[in-house]
C-alpha positions in Angstrom: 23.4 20.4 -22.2 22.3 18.6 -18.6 24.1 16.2 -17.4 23.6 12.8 -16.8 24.0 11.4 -13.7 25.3 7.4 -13.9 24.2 4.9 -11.2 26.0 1.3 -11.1 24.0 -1.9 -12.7 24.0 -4.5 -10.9 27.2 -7.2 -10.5 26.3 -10.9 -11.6 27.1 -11.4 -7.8 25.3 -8.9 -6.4 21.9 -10.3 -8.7 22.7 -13.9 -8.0 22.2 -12.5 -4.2 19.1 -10.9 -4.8 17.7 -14.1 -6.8 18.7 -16.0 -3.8 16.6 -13.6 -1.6 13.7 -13.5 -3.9 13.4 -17.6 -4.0 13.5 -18.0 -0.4 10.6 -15.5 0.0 8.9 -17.5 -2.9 9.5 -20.9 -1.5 8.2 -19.7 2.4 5.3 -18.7 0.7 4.7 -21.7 -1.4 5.4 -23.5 1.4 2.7 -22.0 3.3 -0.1 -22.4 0.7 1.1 -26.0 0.2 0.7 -27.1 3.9 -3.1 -25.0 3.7 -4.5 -26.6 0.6 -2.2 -29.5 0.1 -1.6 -31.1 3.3 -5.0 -32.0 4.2 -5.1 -34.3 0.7 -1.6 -36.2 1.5 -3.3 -36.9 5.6 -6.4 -37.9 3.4 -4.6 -40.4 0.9 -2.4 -41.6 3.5 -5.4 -42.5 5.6 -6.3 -44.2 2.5 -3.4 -46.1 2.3 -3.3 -47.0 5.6 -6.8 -48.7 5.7 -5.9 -50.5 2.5 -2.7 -51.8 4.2 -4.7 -52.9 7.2 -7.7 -54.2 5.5 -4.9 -56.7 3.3 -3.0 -57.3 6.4 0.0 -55.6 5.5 0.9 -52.8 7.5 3.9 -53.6 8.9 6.2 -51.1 7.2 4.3 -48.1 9.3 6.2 -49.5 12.4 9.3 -48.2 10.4 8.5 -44.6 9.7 11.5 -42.4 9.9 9.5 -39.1 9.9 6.6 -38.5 11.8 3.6 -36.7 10.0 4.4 -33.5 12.1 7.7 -33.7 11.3 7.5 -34.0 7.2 4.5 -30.9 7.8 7.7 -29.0 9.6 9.8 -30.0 6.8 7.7 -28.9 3.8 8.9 -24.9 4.5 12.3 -26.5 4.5 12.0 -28.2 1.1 9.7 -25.2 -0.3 12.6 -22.7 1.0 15.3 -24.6 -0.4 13.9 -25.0 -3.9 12.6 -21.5 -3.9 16.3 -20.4 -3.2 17.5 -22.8 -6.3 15.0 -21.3 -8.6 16.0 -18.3 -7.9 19.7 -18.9 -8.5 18.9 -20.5 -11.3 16.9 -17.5 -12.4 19.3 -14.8 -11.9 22.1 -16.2 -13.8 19.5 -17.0 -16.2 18.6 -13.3 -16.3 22.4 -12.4 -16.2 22.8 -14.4 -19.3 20.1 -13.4 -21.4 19.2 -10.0 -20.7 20.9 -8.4 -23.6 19.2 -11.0 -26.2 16.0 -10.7 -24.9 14.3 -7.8 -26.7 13.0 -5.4 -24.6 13.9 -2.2 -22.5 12.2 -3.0 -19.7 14.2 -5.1 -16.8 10.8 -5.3 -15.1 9.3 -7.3 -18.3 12.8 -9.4 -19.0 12.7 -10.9 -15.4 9.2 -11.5 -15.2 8.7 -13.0 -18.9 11.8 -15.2 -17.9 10.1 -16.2 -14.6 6.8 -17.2 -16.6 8.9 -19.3 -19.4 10.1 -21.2 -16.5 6.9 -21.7 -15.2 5.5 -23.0 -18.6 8.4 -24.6 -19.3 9.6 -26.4 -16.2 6.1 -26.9 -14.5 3.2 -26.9 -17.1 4.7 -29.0 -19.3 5.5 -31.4 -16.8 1.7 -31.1 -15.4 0.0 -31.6 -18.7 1.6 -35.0 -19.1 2.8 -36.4 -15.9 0.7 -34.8 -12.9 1.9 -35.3 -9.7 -0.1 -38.2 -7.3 -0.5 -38.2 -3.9 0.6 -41.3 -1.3 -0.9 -44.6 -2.4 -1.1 -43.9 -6.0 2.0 -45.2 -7.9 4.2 -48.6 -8.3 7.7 -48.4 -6.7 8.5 -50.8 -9.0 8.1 -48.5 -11.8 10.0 -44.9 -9.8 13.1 -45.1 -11.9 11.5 -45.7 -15.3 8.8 -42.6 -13.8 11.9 -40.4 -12.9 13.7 -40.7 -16.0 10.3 -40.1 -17.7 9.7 -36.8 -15.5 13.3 -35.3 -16.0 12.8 -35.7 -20.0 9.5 -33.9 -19.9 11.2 -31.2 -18.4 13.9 -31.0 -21.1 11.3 -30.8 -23.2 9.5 -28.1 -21.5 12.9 -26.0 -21.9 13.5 -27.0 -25.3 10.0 -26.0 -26.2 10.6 -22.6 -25.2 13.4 -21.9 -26.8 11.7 -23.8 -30.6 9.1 -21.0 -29.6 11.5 -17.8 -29.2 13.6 -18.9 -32.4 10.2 -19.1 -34.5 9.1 -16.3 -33.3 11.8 -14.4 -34.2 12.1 -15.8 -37.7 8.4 -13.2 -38.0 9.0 -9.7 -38.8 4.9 -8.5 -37.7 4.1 -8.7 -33.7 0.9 -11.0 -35.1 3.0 -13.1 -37.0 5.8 -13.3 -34.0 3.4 -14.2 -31.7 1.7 -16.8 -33.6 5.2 -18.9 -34.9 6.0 -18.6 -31.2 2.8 -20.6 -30.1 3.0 -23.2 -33.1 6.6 -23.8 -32.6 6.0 -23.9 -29.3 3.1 -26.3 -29.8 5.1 -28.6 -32.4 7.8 -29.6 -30.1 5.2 -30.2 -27.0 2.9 -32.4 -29.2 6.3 -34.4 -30.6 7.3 -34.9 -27.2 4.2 -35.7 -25.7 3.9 -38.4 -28.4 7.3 -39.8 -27.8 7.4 -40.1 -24.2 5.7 -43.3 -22.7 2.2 -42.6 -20.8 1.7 -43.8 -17.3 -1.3 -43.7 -15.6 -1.1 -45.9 -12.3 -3.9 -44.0 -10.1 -6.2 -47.5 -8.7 -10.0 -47.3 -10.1 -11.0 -47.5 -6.3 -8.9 -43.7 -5.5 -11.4 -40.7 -4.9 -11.3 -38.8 -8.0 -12.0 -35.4 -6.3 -9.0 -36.0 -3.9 -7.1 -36.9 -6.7 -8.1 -33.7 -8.5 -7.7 -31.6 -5.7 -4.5 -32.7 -4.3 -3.4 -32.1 -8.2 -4.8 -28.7 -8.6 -3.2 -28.1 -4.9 0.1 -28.7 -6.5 0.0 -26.9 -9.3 -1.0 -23.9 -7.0 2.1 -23.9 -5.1 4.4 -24.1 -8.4 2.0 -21.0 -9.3 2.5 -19.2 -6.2 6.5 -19.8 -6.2 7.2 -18.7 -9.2 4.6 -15.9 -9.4 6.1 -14.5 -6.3 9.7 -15.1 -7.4 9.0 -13.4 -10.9 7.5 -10.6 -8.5 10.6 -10.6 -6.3 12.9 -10.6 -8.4 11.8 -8.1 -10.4 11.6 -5.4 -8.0 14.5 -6.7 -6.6 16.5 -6.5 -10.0 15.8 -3.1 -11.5 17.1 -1.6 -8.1 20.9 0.2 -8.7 24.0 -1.1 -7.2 25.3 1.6 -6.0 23.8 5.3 -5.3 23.7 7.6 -8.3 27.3 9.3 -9.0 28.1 13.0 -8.1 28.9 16.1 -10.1 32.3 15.2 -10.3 31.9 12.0 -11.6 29.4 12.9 -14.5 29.3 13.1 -17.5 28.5 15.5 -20.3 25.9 14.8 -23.0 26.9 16.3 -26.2 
């Protein structure tokens, strides 16, 4: 019979690297599409804000700006880069974790279906409840009750994903996994959704199409992070450790 030549999978360290690589290409180019479509909404809101501050009289707090406008645009890619690095920490060891109890053969499919859990899970979720508002929109009196809201919704978003796997794998027919996936999916969303207080503190007088366009801009850049770090990560993933083994170290298939 042949024989089989052996190549090296991949160290936890040596994925955990590659994660790390794939998330800071994701977050640069998040970063970018964030300061193309959603930059021009924050100068926009915050010209809003401004005026309403003026027009009331109170606009003394500008005087005290730590960060210039150009300087929070620089700082975006910063931010973006960072968090795409996390992610994709977070990511790896997820995929280090979980690869053997996720049922495929493919590494290409495991790292990407993981990669779009997280983006249902820790962004869509999220959205669907609590979307993100630009400057001027939202009582500081209210951030800590908002924060502890947002960080439960995410939870959620996590737990809902897993209530999905588990259902679906109570199914022995494809059909039948797929649909106790979505319902028990579905079931833990709708209890959470129900649970969790609603807030809605966007002023009557804010431009609904900047509000729906900074929104949408938003959700693009989650999109475009975790679309490329899936992407990334994936290639980046399947790739051998080390370079396949020679004749001497082979070994016979019976």
């Amino acid at each position: 019979m042949p024989l089989s030549a052996r190549t090296t999978a991949p160290t936890y360290g040596t994925l955990l690297l590659r994660g790390l690589l794939a998330g800071l290409i994701a977050g640069l180019l998040a970063g970018i599409f964030a300061y193309a479509a959603g930059e021009p909404k924050v100068d926009a809101a915050i010209a809003i804000e401004e005026a309403n501050a003026h027009a009331t009289g109170d606009d003394g707090h500008h005087d005290e700006e730590l960060v210039s406008r150009d300087g929070q645009k620089g700082g975006l890619f910063l931010a973006t880069g960072l968090y795409g690095v996390a992610m994709g920490g977070i990511l790896a060891t997820a995929y280090t974790v979980l690869r053997r109890r996720l049922r495929t053969r493919s590494d290409t499919r495991a790292a990407l279906g993981l990669a779009g859990a997280a983006l249902l899970g820790i962004v869509v979720v999220p959205y669907l409840k609590y979307p993100p508002n630009p400057p001027a929109v939202g009582n500081p009196a209210t951030i800590n009750q908002r924060t502890i809201s947002y960080l439960a919704i995410v939870v959620l978003g996590l737990v809902a994903i897993w209530a999905g796997v588990i259902a679906a794998r109570t199914q022995p027919a494809e059909w039948r996994q797929a649909l106790a996936g979505v319902a028990g999916f579905l079931v833990v969303v709708t209890i959470g959704y129900a649970l969790l207080p609603t807030v809605n503190e966007v002023p009557d007088t804010f431009p609904a199409t900047l509000l729906w366009n900074f929104r949408i801009a938003s959700l693009g850049t989650q999109a475009v992070l975790w679309s490329a770090l899936g992407l990334g990560f994936a290639a980046l993933a399947t790739r051998p450790a080390g370079k396949p083994a020679t004749d001497k170290e082979t070994v016979a298939v019976a």
